[in-house]
PATI-695946 format. One record per atom (N, C-alpha, C, O): residue in one letter; x, y, z. Coordinates in steps of 0.001 Angstrom, whole numbers, padded with zeros to 6 digits, always signed. Layout:
BEGIN
AXYZ...
This chain:
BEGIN
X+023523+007954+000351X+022451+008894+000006X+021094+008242+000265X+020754+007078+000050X+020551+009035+000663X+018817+008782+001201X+018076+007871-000232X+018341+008234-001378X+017399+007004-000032X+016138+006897-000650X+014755+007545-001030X+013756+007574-000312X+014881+008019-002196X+013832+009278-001698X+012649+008800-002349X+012778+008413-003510X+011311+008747-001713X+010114+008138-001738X+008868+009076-001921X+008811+009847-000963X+008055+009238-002640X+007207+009869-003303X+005740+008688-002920X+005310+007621-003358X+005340+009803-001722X+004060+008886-000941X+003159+009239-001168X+002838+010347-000741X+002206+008425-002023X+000160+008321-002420X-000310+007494-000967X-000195+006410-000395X-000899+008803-000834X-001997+008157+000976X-000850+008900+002123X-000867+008304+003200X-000129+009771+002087X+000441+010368+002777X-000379+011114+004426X+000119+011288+005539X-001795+011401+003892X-002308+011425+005231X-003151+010730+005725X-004015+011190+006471X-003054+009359+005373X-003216+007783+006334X-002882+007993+007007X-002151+008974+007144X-003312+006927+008180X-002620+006427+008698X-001260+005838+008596X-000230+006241+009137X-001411+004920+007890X-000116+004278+007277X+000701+005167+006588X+001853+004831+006312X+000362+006009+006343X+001368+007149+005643X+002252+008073+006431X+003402+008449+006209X+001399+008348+007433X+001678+008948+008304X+003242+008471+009266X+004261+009094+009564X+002714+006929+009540X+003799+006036+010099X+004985+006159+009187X+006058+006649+009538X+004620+005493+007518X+005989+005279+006991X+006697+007013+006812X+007887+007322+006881X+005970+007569+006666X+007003+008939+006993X+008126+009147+007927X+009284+009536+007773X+007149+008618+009349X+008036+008660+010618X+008936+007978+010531X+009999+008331+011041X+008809+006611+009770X+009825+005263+010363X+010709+005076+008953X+011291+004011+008743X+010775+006314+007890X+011690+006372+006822X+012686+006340+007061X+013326+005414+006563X+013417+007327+007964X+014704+007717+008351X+015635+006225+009134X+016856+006071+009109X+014835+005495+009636X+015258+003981+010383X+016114+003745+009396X+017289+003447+009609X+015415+003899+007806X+016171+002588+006611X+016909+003428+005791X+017072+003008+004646X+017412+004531+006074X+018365+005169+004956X+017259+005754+004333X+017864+006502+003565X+016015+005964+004099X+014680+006638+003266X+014040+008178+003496X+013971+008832+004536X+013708+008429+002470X+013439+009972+002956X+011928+010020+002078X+011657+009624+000945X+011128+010653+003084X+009678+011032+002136X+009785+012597+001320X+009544+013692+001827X+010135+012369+000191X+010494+013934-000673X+009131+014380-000688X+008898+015562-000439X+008125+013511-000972X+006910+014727-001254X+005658+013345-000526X+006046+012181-000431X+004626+013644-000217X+003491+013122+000222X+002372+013659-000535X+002359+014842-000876X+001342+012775-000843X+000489+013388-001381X-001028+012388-001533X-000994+011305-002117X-002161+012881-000987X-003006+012510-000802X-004833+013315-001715X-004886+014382-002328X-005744+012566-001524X-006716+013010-001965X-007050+014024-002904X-007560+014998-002351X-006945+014116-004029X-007044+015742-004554X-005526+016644-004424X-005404+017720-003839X-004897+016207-004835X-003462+016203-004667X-002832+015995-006317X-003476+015244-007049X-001411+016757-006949X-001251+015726-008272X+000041+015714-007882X+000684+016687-007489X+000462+014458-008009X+001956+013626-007752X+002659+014188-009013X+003883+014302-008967X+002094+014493-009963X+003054+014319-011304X+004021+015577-010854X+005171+015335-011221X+003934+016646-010281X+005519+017834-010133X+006487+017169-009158X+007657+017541-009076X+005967+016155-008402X+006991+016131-007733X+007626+014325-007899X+008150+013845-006893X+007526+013422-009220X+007702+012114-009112X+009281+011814-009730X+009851+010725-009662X+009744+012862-010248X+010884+013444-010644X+011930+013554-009828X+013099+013535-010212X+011488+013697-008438X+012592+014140-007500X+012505+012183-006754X+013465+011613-006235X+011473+011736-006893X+011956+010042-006155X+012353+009079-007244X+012308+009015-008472X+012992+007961-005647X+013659+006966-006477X+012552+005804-006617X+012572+004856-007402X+011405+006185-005474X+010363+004988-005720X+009349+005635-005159X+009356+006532-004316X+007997+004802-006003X+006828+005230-005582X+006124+004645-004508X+006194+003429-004686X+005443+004905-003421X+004799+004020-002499X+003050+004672-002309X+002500+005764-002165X+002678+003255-002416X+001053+003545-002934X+000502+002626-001310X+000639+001424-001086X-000142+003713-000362X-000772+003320+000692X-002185+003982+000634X-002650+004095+001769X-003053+004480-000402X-004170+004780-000446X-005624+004140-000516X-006227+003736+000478X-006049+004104-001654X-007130+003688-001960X-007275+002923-003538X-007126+003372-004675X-007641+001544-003008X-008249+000798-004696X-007912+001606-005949X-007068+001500-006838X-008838+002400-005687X-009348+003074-007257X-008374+004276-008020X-008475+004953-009043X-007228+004114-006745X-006370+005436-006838X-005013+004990-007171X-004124+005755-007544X-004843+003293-006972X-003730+002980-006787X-003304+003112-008850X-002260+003665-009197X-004027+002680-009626X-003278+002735-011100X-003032+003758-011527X-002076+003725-012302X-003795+005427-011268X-003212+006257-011924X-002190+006611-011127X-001691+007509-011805X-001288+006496-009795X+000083+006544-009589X+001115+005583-010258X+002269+005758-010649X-000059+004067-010243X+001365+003449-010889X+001840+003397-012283X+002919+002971-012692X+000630+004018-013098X+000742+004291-014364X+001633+005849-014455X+002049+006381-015484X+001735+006252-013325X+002458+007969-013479X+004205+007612-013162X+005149+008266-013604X+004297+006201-012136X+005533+005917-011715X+006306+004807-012961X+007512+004703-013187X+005320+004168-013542X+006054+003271-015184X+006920+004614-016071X+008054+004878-016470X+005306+005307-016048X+006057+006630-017075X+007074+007360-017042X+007634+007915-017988X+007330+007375-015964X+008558+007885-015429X+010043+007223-014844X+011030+007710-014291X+009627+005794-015293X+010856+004969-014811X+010937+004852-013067X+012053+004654-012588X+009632+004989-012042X+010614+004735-011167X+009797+003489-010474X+008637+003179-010748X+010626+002857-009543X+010231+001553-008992X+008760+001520-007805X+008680+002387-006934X+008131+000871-007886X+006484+001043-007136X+006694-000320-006170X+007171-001447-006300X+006108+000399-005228X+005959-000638-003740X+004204+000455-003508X+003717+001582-003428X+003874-001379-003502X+001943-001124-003331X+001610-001669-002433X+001265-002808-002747X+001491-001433-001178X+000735-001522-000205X-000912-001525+000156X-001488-002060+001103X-001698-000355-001472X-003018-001064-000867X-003625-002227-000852X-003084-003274-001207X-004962-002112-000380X-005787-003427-000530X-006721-003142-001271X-006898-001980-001636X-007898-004639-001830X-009125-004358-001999X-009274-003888-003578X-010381-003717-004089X-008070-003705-004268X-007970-003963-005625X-008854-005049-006382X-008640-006197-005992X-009678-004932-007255X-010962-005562-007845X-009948-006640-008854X-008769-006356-008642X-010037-007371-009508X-009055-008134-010275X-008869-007685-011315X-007831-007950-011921X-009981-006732-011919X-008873-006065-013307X-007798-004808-013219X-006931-004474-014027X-008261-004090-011627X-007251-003329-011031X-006283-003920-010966X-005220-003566-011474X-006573-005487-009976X-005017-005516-010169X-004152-005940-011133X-002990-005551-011020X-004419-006607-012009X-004131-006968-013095X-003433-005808-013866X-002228-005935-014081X-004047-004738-014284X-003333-003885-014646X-002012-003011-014011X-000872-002739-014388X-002625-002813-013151X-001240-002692-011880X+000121-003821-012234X+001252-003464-012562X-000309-005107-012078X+000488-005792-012204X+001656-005678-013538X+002882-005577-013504X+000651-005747-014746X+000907-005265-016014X+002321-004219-016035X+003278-004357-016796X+002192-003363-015194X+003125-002374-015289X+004625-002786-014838X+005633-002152-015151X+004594-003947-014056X+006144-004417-013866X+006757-004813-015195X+007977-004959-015261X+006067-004977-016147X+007586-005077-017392X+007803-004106-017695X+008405-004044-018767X+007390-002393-016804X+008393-001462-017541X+009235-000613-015959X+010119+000244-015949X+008543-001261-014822X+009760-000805-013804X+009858-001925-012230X+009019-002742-011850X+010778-001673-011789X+010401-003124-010276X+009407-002303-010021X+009164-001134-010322X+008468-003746-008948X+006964-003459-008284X+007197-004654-007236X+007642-005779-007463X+006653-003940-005696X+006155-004790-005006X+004887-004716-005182X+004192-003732-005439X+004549-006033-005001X+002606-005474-004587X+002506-006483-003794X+002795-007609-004198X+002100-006268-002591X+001518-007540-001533X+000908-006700-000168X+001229-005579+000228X+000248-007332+000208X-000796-007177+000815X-000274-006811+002733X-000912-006076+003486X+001128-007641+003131X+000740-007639+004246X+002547-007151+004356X+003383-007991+004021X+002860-006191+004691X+005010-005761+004514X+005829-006185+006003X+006994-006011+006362X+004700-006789+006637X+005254-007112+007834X+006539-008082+007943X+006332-009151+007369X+007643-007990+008457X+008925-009017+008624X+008457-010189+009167X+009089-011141+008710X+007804-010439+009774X+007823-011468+010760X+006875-012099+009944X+007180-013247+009621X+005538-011558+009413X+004236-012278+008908X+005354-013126+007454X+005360-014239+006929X+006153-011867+007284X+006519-013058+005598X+007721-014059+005779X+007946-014963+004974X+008376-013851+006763X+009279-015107+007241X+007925-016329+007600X+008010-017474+007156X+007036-015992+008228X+005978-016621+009482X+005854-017426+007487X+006604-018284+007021X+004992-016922+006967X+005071-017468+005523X+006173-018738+004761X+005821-019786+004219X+007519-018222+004946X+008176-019013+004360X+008437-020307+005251X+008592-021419+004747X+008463-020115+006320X+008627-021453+007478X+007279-022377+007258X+007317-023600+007131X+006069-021568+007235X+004388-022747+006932X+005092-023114+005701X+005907-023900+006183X+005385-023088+004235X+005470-023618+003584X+006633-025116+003736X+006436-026328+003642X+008008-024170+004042X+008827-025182+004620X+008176-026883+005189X+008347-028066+004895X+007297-025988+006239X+006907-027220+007342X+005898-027806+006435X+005735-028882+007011X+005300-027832+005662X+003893-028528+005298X+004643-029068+004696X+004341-030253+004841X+005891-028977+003762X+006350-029957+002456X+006955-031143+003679X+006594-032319+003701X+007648-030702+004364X+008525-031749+005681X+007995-032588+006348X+008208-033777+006584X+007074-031659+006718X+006392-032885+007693X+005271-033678+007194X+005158-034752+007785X+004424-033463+006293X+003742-034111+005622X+002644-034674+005899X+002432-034732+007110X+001655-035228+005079X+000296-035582+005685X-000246-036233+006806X-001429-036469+007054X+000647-036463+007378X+000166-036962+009092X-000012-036039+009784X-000828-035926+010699X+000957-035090+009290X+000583-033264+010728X-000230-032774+010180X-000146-032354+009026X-001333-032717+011000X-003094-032142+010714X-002762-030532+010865X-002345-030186+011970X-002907-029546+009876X-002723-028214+009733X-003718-027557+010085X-004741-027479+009404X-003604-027179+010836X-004925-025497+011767X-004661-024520+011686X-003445-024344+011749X-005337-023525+011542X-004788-022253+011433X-005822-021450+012310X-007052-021505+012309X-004809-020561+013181X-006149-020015+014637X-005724-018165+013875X-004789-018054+013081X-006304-017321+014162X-005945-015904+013912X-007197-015436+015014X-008314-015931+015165X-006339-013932+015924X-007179-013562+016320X-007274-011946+016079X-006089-011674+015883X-007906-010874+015993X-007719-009994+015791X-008450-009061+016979X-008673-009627+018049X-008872-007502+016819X-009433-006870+017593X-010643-007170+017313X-010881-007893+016346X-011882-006551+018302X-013204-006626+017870X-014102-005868+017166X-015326-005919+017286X-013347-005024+016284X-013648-003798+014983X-013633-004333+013891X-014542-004041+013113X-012614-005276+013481X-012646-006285+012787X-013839-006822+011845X-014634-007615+012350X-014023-006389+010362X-015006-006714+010070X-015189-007993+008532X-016141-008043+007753X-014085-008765+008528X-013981-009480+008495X-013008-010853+008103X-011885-010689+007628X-013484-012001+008318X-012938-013968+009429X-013135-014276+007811X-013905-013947+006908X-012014-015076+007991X-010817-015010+008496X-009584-013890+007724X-009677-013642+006521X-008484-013293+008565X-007725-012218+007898X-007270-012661+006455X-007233-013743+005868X-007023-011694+006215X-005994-011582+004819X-005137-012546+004727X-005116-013434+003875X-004041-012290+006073X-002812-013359+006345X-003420-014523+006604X-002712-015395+006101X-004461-015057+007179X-004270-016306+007633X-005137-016783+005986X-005040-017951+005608X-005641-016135+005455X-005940-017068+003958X-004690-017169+002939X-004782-017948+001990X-003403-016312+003138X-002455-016193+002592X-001881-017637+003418X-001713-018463+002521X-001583-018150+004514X-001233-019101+005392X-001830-020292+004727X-001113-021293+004721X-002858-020370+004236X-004054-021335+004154X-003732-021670+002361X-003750-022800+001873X-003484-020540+001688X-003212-020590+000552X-001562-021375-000056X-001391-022065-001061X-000632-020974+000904X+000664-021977+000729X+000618-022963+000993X+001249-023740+000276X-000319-023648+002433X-000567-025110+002467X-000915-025834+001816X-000460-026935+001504X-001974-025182+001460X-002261-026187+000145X-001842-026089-001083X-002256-026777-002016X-000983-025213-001148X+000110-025527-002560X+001169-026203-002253X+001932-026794-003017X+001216-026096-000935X+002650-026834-000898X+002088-028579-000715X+002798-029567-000906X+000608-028579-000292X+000446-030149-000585X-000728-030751-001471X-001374-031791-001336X-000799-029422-002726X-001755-030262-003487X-003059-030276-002961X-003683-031077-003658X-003896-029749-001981X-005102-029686-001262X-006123-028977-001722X-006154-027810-001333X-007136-029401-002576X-008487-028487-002875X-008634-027544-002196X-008154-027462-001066X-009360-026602-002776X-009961-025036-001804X-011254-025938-000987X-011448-025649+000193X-012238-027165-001717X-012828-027110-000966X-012715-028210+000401X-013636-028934+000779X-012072-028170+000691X-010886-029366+001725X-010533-027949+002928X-010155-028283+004051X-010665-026604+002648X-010761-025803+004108X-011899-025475+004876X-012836-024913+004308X-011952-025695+005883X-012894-025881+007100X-012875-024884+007752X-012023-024864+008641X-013799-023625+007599X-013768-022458+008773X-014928-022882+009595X-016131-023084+009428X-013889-022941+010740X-014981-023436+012203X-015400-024769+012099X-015198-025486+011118X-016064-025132+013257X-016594-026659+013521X-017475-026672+014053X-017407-025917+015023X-018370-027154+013962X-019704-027218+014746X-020707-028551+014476X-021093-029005+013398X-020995-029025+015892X-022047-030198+015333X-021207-031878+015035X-020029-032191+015206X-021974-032414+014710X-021305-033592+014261X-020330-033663+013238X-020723-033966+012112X-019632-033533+013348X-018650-032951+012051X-017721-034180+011692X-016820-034001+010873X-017953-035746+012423X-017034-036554+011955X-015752-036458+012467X-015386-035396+012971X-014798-037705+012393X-013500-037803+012207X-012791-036609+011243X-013359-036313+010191X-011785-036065+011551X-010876-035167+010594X-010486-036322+009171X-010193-037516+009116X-010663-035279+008189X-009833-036173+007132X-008563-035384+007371X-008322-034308+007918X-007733-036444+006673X-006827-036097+006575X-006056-034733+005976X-005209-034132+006636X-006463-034341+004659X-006167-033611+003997X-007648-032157+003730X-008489-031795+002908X-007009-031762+005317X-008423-030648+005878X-006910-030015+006509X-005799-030364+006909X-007813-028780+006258X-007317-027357+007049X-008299-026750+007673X-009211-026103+007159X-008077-026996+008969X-009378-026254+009578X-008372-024758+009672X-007170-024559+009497X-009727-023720+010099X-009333-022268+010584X-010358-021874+011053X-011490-022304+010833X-009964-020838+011888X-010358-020225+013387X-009889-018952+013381X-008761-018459+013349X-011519-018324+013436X-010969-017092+013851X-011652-016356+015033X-012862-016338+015258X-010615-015716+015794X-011109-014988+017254X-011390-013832+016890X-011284-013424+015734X-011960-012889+018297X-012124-011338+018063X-012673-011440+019137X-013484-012201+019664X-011784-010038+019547X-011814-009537+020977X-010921-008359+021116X-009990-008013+020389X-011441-007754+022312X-010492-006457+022529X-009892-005930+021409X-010400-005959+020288X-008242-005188+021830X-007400-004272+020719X-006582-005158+020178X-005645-004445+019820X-006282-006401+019842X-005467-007742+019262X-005403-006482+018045X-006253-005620+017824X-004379-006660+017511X-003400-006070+016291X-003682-007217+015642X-004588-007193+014810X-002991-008391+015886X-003503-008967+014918X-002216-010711+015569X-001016-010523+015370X-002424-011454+015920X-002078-012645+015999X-002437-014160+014904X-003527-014439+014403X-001525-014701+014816X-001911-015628+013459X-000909-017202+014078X+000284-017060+014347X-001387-018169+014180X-000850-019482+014827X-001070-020642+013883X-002112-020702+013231X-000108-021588+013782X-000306-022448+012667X+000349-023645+013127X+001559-023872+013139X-000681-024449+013537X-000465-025741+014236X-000233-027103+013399X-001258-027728+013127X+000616-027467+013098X+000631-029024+012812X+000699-030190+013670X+001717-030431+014319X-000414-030986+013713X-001031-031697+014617X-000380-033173+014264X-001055-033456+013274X+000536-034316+014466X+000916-034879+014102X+000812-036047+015432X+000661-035659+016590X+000911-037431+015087X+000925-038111+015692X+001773-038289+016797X+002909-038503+016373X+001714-038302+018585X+002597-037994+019315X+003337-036756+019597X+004004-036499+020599X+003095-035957+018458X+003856-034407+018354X+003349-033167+018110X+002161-033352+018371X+003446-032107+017808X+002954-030933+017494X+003886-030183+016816X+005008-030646+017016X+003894-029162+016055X+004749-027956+015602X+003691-026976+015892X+002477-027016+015688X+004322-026239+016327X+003362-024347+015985X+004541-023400+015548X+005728-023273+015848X+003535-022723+014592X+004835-021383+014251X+003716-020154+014601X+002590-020481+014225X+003748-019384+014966X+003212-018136+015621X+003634-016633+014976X+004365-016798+014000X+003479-015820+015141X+003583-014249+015153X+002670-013465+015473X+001524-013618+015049X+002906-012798+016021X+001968-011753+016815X+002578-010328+016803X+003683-009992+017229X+001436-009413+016110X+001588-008189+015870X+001281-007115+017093X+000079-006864+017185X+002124-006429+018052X+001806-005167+018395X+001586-004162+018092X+000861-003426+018761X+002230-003757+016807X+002047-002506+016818X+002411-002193+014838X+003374-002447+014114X+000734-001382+014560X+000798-001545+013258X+002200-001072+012108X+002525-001574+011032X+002820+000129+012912X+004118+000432+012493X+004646-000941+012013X+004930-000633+010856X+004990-002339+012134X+005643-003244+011645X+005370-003161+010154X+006246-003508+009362X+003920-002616+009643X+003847-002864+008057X+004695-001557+007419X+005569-001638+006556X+004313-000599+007928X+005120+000266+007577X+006553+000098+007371X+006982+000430+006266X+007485-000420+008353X+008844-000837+008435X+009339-001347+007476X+010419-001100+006940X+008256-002378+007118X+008430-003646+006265X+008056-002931+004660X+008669-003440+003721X+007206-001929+004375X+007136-000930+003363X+008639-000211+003002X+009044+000114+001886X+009275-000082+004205X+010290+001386+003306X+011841+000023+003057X+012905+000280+002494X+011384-001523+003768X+012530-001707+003517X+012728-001994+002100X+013543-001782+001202X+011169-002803+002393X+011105-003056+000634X+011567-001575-000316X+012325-001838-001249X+011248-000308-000188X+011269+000787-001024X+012532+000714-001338X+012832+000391-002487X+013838+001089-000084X+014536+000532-000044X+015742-000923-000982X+016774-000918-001653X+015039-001660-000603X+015790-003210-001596X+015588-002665-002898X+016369-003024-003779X+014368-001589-003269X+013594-002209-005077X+014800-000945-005508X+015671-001203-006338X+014733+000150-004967X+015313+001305-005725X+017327+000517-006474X+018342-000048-006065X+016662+001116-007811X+017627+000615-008700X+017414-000525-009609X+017818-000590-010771X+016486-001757-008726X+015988-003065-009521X+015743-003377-010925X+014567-003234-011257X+016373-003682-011640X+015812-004206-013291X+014074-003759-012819X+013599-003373-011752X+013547-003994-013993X+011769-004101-014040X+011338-005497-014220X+011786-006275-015062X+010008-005850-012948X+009828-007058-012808X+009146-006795-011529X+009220-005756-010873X+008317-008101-011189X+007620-008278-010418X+008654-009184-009120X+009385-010157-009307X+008397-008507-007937X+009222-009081-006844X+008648-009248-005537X+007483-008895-005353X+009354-009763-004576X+008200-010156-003530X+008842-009588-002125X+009557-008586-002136X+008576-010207-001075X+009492-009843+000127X+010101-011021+000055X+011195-010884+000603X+009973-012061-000317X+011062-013005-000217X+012027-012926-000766X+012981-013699-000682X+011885-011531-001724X+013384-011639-002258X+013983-010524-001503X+015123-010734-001090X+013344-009152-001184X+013286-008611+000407X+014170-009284+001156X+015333-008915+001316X+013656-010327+001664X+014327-011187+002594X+015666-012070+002777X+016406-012351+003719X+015605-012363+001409X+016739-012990+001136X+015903-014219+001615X+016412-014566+002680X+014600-015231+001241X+013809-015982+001752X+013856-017369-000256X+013926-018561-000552X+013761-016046-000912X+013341-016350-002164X+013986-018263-002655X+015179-018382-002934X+013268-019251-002682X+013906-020627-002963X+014746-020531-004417X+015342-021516-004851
């Protein structure tokens, strides 16, 4: 039996997509509903809620999907910190994804940088390049500070130890620096590269986005995995089967 999904931001973009690319994962969009719209007649008929709208719009769905017992996958952005906070709040009464980027490849691309920074260790000098289109309004992306953010948990590295850009006399590298780089140009979707610079050697791990449908994909699988889930906060790594 279908997954049936009850969509806030239904005439997004992104809404638009995960509609189309429901049927791929066993998922069905029972009702859509956007701007001036009320979800509450129809939250009854899904097994999960999916929130692709707007900031300010995302808590009164997820406060309508707790009330009702059903599982929330949050896709927006740009949530202020007591938004999200409260949002968050609501996973001790049903499962919740909330993350920022549902792409397959970006959250594997994730679990391998962490992997590699604990392995290879402070001799491989960590860079991080991202390039995007030139609409782009602003360096560096989401993902590559999410990239930037596991490195240095995985080695203990101050926030102020990251280096966007270089210019000028800038010295020898220390050691325990993350530089990042960001491009823009043309229609780039979105590319993200993560170099460990090591003595005699190199690693790069890469991913590169064509085509924005991948977040979407990565939305209904999650909708998908959560429907049924205890209540709790979950990630794509558990999605993935990634989770340590």
């Amino acid at each position: 039996m279908a997954v049936k999904i009850l969509l806030n931001g239904a005439k997004g973009r992104m809404g638009q997509t995960i509609t189309r690319v429901s049927p791929e994962f066993g998922a069905e969009v029972v009702a859509g509903v956007d701007i001036g719209d009320d979800p509450a007649p129809f939250v009854a008929q899904a097994d999960v809620v999916v929130d692709f709208s707007f900031h300010t719009a995302t808590l009164a769905i997820a406060e309508l999907a707790a009330a009702n017992g059903k599982a929330l996958v949050v896709g927006t952005t740009g949530h202020t910190a007591e938004e999200r906070a409260a949002i968050l709040a609501l996973a001790a009464k049903v499962p919740m994804i909330y993350t920022s980027n549902y792409s397959i490849g970006v959250n594997v691309l994730y679990h391998l940088v962490g992997k590699a920074a604990k392995i290879l260790g402070p001799e491989f000098n960590p860079e991080v390049v991202e390039m995007h289109h030139n609409l782009k309004k602003d360096a560096p992306s989401g993902t590559a500070e999410e990239i930037v953010k596991i490195i240095r948990d995985s080695r203990a590295i101050p926030a102020d130890h990251v280096k966007n850009g270089r210019s000028g006399m800038t010295g020898a590298r220390p050691v325990d620096e993350i530089g990042v780089h960001a491009l823009r140009g043309g229609d780039v979707v979105g590319d993200h590269t993560v170099i460990f610079a090591g003595p005699g050697e190199r690693v790069e791990l890469a991913h590169k986005a064509g085509d924005r449908a991948i977040l979407a994909r990565g939305a209904v699988r999650a909708a998908v995995w959560l429907a049924g889930k205890k209540p709790g906060q979950y990630g794509m790594k558990d999605v993935l089967g990634l989770a340590d």
